[in-house]
N, C-alpha and C positions, 0 to 999 in steps of 0.2 A: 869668217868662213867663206872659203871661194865656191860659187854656184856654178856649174854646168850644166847643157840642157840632159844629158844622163840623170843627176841627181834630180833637176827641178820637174823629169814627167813621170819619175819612179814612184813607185805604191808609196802612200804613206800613211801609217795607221797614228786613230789618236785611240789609247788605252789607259784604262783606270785599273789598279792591284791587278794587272797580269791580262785585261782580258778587253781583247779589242770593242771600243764604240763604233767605229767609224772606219772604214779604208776607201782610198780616194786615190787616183790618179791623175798627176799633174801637179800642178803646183799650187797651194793649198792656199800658199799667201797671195794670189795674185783673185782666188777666188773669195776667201774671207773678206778683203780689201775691195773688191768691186762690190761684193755683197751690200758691202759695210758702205760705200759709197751709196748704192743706187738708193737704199735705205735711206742717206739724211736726205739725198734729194726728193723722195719724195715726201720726207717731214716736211721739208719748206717750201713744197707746191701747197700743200693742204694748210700750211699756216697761212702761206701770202693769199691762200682763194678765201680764208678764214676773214682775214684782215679785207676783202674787195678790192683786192691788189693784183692789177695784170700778170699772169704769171711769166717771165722772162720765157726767151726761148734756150735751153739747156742743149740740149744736143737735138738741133733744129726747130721748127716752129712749134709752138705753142696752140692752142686752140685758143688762145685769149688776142691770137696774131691773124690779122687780115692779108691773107696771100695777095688778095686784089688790088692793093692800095697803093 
């Protein structure tokens, strides 16, 4: 299925037996997907602080990271 930006920021409903849950604008998969992203990453900040393990820096420094050094 070819995507354009017409289709990917038009309404899009998700519905069960006829009767809308949800209507969203934009593009649905890029938001489930980031969601679903930001999600493990922060499972595996709380596992590695779980474990006493410096947490990497992900999308810039960390607080387990010495700006100063």
């Amino acid at each position: 299925m070819k995507m354009d930006d017409a289709r990917l920021t038009s309404m899009w409903s998700l519905t069960r037996k006829g009767k809308v849950l949800m209507s969203v604008r934009g593009s649905i998969h890029s938001l489930i997907l980031m969601n679903h992203n930001y999600h493990h990453r922060g499972q595996l900040s709380v596992y590695l602080r779980m474990l006493d393990v410096p947490v990497p820096s992900i999308y810039g420094p960390s607080a387990d990271e010495n700006p100063f050094a």
